[in-house]
C-alpha positions, 0 to 999 in steps of 0.5 A: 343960246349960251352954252356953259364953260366947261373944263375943256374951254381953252383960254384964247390963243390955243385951239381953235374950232366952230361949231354951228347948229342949224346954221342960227347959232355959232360958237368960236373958241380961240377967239383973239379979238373981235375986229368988227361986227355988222348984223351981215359980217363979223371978222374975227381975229382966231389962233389960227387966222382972220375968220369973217362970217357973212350972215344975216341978222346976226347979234353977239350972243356972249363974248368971253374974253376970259375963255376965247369965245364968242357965241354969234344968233343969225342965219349964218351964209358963209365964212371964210379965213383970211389967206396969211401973206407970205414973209418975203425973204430977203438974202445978203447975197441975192444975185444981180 
């Protein structure tokens, strides 16, 4: 599969969005970096959060660094965003 760029393709960093067709097919925009990928998980680094994606068969399609993209072939099972970890606030005049 390979979709064309077209003017609305966003450099990496802005919006981000999947769009799956047929659960065989999968494009990611806001696309950061690529952190690992194994023919069952993908964990990609987004604009709005680590996304893994559990799968079977699934091969890198194209990457785009340039656009933030990637396109992903294989039967996609799950997905999921990595919970962000709250900043622990710490106070000068905390109580004892």
């Amino acid at each position: 599969m390979e979709l064309k760029q077209t003017d609305s393709a966003r450099p990496h960093g802005d919006a981000h969005a999947i769009l799956i067709e047929d659960r065989t097919h999968v494009r990611i925009t806001g696309v950061i970096d690529v952190e690992s990928f194994h023919e069952d998980e993908a964990t990609v680094r987004t604009s709005a959060g680590t996304l893994t994606l559990w799968g079977e068969g699934m091969k890198l399609g194209k990457l785009d660094p340039d656009a933030g993209q990637i396109l992903l072939d294989g039967t996609v099972l799950s997905l999921e965003y990595e919970q962000p970890q709250p900043q622990k606030r710490f106070s000068l005049f905390r109580r004892t």
